[in-house]
MARVO-899326 format. One record per residue (C-alpha): residue in three letters; x, y, z. Coordinates in steps of 0.2 Angstrom, whole numbers, plus 5000, padded with zeros to 4 digits. Layout:
ALAXYZ ...
This chain:
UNK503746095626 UNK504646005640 UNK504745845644 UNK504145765660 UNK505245735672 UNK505045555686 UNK505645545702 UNK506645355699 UNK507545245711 UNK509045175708 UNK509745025710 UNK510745065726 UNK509345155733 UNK509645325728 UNK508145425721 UNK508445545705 UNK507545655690 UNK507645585674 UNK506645635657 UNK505245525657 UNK505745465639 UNK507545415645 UNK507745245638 UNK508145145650 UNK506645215661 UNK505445155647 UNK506145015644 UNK505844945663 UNK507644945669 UNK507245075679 UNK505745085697 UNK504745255699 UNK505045325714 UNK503345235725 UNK502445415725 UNK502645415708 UNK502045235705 UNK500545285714 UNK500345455705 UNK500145345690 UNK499145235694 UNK497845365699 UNK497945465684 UNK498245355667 UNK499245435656 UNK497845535644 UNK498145565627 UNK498845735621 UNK497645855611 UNK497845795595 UNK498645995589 UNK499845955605 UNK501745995600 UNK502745855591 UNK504045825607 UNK502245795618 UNK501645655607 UNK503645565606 UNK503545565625 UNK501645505626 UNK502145375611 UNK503645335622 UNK502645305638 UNK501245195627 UNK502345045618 UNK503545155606 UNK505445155611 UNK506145305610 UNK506745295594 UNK505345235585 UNK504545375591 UNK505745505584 UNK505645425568 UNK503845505565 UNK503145645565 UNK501945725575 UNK500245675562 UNK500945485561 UNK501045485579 UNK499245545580 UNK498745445566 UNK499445285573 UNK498845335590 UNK497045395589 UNK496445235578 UNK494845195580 
């Protein structure tokens, strides 16, 4: 499954696409465009179906306190597991 792209602004200004699991992007260093700020903040990221692909649940993981790499170090029923705690 793909990965979401965001619309991002640069520091100079400039708007771009990036993966929305590029490090930087989760890690703050980077603004949502303000149409994507807004976008978010309207619709909360929802948790993927628990038989959703391995790469969907890295990128929720990723958007929701893992860093990327933590997140590529599981697998898709740790990630669920660690995720869907009750």
């Amino acid at each position: 499954m793909a990965v979401p792209m965001r619309t991002i602004v640069n520091a100079n200004g400039r708007k771009g696409r990036v993966a929305a699991t590029y490090p930087p992007l989760v890690a703050g260093e980077l603004k949502l465009a303000p149409k994507e700020r807004r976008a978010q903040a309207e619709n909360p990221d929802e948790m993927p179906a628990k038989s959703a692909s391995t790469e969907t649940w890295r990128s929720y993981a990723a958007r929701n306190g893992l860093t990327s790499d933590e997140a590529e170090a599981l697998t898709r029923d740790e990630l669920v597991a660690q995720f869907t705690k009750e």
